[in-house]
C-alpha positions in Angstrom: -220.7 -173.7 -52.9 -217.9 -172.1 -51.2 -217.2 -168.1 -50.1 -214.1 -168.2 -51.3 -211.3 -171.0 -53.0 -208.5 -170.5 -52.1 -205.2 -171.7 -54.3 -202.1 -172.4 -52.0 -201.9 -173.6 -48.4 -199.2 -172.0 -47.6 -198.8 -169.0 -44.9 -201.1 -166.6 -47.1 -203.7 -168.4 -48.1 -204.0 -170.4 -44.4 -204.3 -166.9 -42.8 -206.9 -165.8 -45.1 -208.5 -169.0 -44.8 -208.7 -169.0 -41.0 -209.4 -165.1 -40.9 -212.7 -165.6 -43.3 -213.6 -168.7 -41.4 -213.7 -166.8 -38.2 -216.1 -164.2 -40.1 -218.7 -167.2 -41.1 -217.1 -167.7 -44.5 -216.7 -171.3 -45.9 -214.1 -171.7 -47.6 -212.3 -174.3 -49.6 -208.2 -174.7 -49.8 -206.3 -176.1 -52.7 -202.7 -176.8 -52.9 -200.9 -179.0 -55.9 -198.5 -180.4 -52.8 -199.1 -183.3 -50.9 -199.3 -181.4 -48.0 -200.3 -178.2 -46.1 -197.4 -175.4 -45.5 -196.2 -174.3 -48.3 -192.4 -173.8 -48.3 -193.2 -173.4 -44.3 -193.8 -177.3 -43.9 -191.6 -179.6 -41.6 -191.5 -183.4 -41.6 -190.5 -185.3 -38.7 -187.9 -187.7 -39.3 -185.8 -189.2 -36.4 -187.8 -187.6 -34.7 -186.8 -184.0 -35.6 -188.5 -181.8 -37.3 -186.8 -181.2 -40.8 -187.8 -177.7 -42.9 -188.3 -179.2 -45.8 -187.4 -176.5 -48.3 -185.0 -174.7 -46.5 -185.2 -172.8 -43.2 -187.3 -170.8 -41.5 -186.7 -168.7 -38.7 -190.0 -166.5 -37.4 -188.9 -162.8 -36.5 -190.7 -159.7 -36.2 -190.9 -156.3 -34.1 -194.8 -156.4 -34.4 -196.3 -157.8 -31.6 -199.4 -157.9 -32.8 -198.0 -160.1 -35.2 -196.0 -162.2 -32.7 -199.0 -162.7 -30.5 -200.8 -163.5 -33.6 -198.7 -166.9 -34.6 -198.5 -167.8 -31.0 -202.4 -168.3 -30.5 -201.4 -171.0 -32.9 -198.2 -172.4 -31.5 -195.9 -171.8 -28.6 -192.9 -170.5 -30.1 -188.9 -171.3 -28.8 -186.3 -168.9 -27.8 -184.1 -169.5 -31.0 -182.0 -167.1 -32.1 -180.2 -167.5 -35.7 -176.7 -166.9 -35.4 -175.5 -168.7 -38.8 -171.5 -168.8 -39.6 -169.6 -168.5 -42.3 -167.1 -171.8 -43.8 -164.8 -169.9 -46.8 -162.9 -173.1 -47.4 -162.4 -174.5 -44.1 -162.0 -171.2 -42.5 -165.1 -170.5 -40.0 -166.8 -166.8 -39.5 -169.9 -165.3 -37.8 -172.4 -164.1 -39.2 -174.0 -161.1 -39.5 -170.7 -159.0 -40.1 -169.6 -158.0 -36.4 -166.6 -157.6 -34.0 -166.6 -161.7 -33.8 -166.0 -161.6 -37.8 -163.4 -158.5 -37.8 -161.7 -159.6 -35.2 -161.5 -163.1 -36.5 -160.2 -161.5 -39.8 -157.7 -158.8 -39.3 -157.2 -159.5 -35.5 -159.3 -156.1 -34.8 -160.4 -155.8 -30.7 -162.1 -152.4 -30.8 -165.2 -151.0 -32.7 -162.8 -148.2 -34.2 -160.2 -150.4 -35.6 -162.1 -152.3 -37.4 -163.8 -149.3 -38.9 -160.8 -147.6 -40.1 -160.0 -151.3 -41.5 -162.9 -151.2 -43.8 -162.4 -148.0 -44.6 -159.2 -147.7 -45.8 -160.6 -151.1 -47.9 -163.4 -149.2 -49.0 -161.4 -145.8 -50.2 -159.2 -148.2 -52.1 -161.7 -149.1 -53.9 -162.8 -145.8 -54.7 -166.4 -146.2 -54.6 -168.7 -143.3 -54.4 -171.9 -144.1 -55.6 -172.3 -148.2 -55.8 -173.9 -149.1 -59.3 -174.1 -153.0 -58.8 -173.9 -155.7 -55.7 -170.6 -156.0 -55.6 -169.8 -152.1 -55.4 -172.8 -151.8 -53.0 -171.0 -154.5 -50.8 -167.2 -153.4 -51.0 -169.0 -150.2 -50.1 -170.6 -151.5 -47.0 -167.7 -154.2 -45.5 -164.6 -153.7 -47.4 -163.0 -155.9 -49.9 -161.7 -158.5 -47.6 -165.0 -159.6 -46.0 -166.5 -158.9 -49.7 -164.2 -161.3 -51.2 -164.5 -164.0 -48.6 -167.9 -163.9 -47.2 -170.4 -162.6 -49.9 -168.9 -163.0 -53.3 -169.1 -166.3 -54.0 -172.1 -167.1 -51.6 -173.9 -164.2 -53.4 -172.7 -165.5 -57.4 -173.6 -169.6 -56.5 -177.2 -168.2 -55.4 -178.1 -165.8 -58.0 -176.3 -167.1 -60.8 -175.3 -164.1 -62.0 -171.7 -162.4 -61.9 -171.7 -159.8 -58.7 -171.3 -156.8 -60.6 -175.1 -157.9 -63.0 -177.0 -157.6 -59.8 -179.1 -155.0 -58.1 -177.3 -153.0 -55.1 -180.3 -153.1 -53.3 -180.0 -157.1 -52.6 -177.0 -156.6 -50.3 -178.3 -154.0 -47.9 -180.4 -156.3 -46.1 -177.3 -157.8 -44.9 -176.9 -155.8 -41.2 -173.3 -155.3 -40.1 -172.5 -154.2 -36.4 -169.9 -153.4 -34.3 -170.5 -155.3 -31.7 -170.0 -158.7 -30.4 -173.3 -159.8 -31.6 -174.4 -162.8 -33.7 -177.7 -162.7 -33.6 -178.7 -162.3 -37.6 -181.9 -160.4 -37.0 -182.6 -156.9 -35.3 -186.1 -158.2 -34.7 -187.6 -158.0 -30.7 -189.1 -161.1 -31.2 -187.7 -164.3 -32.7 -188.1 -168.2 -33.0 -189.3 -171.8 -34.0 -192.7 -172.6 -33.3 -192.5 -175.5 -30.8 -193.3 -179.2 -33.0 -192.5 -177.6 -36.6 -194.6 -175.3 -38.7 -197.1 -178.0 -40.1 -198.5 -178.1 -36.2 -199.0 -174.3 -36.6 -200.6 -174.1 -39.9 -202.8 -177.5 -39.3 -204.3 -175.0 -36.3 -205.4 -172.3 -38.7 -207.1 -174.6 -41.0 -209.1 -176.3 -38.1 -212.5 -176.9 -39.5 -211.6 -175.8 -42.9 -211.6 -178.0 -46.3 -208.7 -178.6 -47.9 -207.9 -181.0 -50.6 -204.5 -181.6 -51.6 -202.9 -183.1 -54.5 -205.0 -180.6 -56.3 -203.6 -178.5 -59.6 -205.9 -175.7 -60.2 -204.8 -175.4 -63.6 -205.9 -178.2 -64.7 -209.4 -178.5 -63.5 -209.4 -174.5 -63.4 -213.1 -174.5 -64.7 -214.5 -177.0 -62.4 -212.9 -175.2 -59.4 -213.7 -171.8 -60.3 -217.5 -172.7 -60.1 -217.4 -174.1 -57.0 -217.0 -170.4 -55.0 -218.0 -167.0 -55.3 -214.7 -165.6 -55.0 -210.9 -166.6 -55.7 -207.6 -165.9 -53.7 -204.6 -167.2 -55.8 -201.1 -167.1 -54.3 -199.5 -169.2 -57.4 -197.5 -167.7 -60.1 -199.6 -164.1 -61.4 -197.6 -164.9 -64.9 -199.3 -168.3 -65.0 -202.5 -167.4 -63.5 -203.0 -165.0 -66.9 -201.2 -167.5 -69.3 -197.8 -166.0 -69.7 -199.6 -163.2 -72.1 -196.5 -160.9 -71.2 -193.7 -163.5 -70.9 -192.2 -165.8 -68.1 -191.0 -163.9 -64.8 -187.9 -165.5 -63.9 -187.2 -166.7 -60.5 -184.1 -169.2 -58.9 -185.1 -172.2 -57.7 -183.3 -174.7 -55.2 -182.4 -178.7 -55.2 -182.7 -179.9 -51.2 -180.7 -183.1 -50.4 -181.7 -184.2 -47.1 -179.8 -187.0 -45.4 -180.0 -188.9 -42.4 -176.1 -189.1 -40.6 -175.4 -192.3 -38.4 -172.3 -191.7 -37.3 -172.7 -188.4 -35.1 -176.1 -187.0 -33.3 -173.9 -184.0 -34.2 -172.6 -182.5 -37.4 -171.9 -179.1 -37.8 -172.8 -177.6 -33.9 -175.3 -174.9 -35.5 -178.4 -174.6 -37.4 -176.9 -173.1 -40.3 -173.5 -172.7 -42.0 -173.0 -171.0 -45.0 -170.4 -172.0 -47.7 -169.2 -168.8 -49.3 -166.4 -170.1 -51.8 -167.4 -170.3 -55.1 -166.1 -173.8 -55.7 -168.3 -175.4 -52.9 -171.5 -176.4 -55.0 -174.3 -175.8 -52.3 -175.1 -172.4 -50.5 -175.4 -173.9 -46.7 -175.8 -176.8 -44.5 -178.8 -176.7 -42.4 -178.7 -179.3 -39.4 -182.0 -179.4 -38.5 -182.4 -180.7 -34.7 -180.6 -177.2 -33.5 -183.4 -175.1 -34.4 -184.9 -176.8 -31.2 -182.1 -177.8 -29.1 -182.7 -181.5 -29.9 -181.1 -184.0 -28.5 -181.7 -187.4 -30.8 -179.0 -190.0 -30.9 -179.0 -189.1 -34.9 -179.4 -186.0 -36.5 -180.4 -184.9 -40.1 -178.7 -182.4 -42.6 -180.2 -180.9 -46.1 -177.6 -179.1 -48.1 -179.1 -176.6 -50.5 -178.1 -175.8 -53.9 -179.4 -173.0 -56.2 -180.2 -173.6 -59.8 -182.0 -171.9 -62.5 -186.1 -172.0 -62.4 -187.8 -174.2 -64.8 -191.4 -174.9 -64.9 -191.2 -178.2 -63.5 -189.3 -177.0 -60.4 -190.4 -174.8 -57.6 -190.1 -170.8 -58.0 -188.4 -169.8 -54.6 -186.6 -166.0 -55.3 -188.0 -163.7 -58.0 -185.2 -161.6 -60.1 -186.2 -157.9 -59.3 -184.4 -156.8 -62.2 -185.6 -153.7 -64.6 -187.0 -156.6 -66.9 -188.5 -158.4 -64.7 -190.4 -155.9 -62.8 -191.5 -153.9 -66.2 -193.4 -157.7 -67.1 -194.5 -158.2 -63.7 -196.2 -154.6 -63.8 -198.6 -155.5 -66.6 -199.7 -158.3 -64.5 -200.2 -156.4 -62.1 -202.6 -153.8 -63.8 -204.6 -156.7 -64.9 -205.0 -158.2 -61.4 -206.1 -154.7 -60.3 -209.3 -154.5 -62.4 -210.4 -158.2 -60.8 -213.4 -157.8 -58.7 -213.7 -161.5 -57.8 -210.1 -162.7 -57.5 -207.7 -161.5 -54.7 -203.8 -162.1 -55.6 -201.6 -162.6 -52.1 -198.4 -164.0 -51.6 -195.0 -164.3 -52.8 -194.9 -165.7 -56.5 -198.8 -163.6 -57.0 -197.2 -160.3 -56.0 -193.6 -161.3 -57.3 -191.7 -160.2 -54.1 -189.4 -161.9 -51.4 -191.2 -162.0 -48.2 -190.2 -162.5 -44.6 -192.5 -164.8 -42.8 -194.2 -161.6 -40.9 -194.6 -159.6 -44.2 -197.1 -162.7 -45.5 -199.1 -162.4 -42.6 -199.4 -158.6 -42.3 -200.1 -158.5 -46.0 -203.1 -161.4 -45.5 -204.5 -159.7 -42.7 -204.6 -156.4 -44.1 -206.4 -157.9 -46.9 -208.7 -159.3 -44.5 -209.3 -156.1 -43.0 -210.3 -154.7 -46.7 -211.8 -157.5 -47.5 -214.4 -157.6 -44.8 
């Protein structure tokens, strides 16, 4: 018998896992993968560690939190500065004086303000109703039409003007001659890959792999007093109220010969429509290799089904009305706790799974 099972050995449920451990819990951890990690997990090849499914940059301005991951893993001095390829033209990114200048020729902080804003009253926008008013709002129609229209359409699969506003304000804009992405104090790659750091917080733990609760749910269930599930909430109570919809993404990963290097940065972004993948990730510059080859995974979004892997949920009115049933039957559980992104249907930063898991720790014990 077990204290706890725990479904998902990703960043949730290893916390939590490690967390109760330390408290004299035993506990056992499931996961339907092949390996530990989650989305998190890197696999060496060429000697580089490759983010599997997609990439991962750690960044937070809690330093509890930062301390926290580096008891597990010394961490690099990355910094993500991704750019921008609108068909063959190249950008920085976040929106700055690099990108403004690089568009309209703007030197100074003020003319490239009054550049977007003569874009923006144009437009005549006052109170932004959808993404793409929310953007045009924020940056313009130049940068809009460029940089975040087609990137934005390819990854949600939805015209600009069916989505949220809220998705775009995450994007930061400055005007200065900065490209680092993230406002966050502290930032980085956990030196040897993520599977390193979450193999440390399941020291001494058991885990079986390989392992789909579903379908031994009964066996499983008797095994510990209590649950923590960070799959799908929709599937965990049968899809009584419907299927939340999320987007997945393919990952074609491929080992290049002829250069040790391809693109000179961790990430690019494609924004025009008519490219088929999001971005390029080249994986050796999230820690400065210097391999004779080097390895690239192009990403491209598609629609969820059940036999792919649920990345982003769709936050829209419909969505979140189903979700919220599921959610007032996970609240009267006394003997399952729901963590994580597809159990509490919300895109989290890397930071946000931890704080959530240790907070439910803390009320936990």
């Amino acid at each position: 018998m077990y204290d706890y099972l725990i479904v998902g050995a990703g960043l949730f449920g290893s916390v939590f896992a490690h967390e109760a451990k330390k408290r004299g819990k035993k506990c056992l951890v499931i996961d339907k993968r092949n390996h530990i990690g989650g989305n998190l997990y890197t696999e060496q090849i060429e000697g580089i560690n490759v983010h599997k499914y997609g990439a991962h940059i750690f960044h937070t301005n809690d330093k509890e939190i930062w301390d926290y991951v580096n008891s597990f893993s010394e961490f690099n001095r990355y910094t993500n500065s991704p750019i921008a390829n609108y068909q063959g033209e190249i950008y920085n990114l976040p929106f700055n004086m690099n990108t403004f200048h690089q568009l309209w020729g703007s030197v100074t902080p003020d003319a490239a303000k009054q550049k977007i804003n003569e874009q923006k009253n144009k437009a005549g926008i006052t109170s932004p109703k959808n993404l793409e008013e929310q953007a045009i709002s924020l940056v313009g129609t130049d940068i809009y039409e460029k940089l975040i229209k087609g990137y934005t359409e390819k990854q949600w699969g939805r015209p600009a003007t069916e989505l949220p506003a809220f998705i775009i304000k995450r994007i930061p804009v400055r005007f200065t001659y900065d490209n680092n992405y993230f406002n966050d104090r502290y930032q980085g790659i956990p030196i040897g890959g993520y599977t390193a750091m979450i193999e440390k917080m399941l020291e001494g733990i058991d885990v079986r792999l390989n392992v789909d609760f579903f379908e031994h749910r009964e066996e499983l269930e008797a095994l510990a007093g209590k649950l923590v599930f960070t799959g799908m909430i929709d599937q965990y109570y049968n899809y009584q109220f419907g299927v939340l919809n999320y987007r997945s993404l393919q990952f074609e990963t491929r080992v290049i010969d002829e250069t040790d290097n391809f693109q000179g940065n961790a990430v690019v972004n494609y924004t025009a429509r008519e490219t088929p993948f999001t971005r390029i990730i080249e994986h050796k510059h999230f820690e400065f290799g210097t391999q004779e080859r080097t390895v690239i995974t192009e990403e491209y979004p598609l629609e969820w089904e059940p036999n792919l892997e649920p990345y982003y949920p769709i936050n829209d009115d419909k969505n979140n009305q189903m979700y919220r049933k599921y959610k007032e039957l996970s609240d009267q559980e006394t003997n399952v706790i729901f963590g994580g992104r597809l159990a509490t249907y919300k895109y989290y930063d890397m930071h946000q799974v931890i704080g959530a898991a240790l907070a439910t720790i803390r009320n936990e014990f």
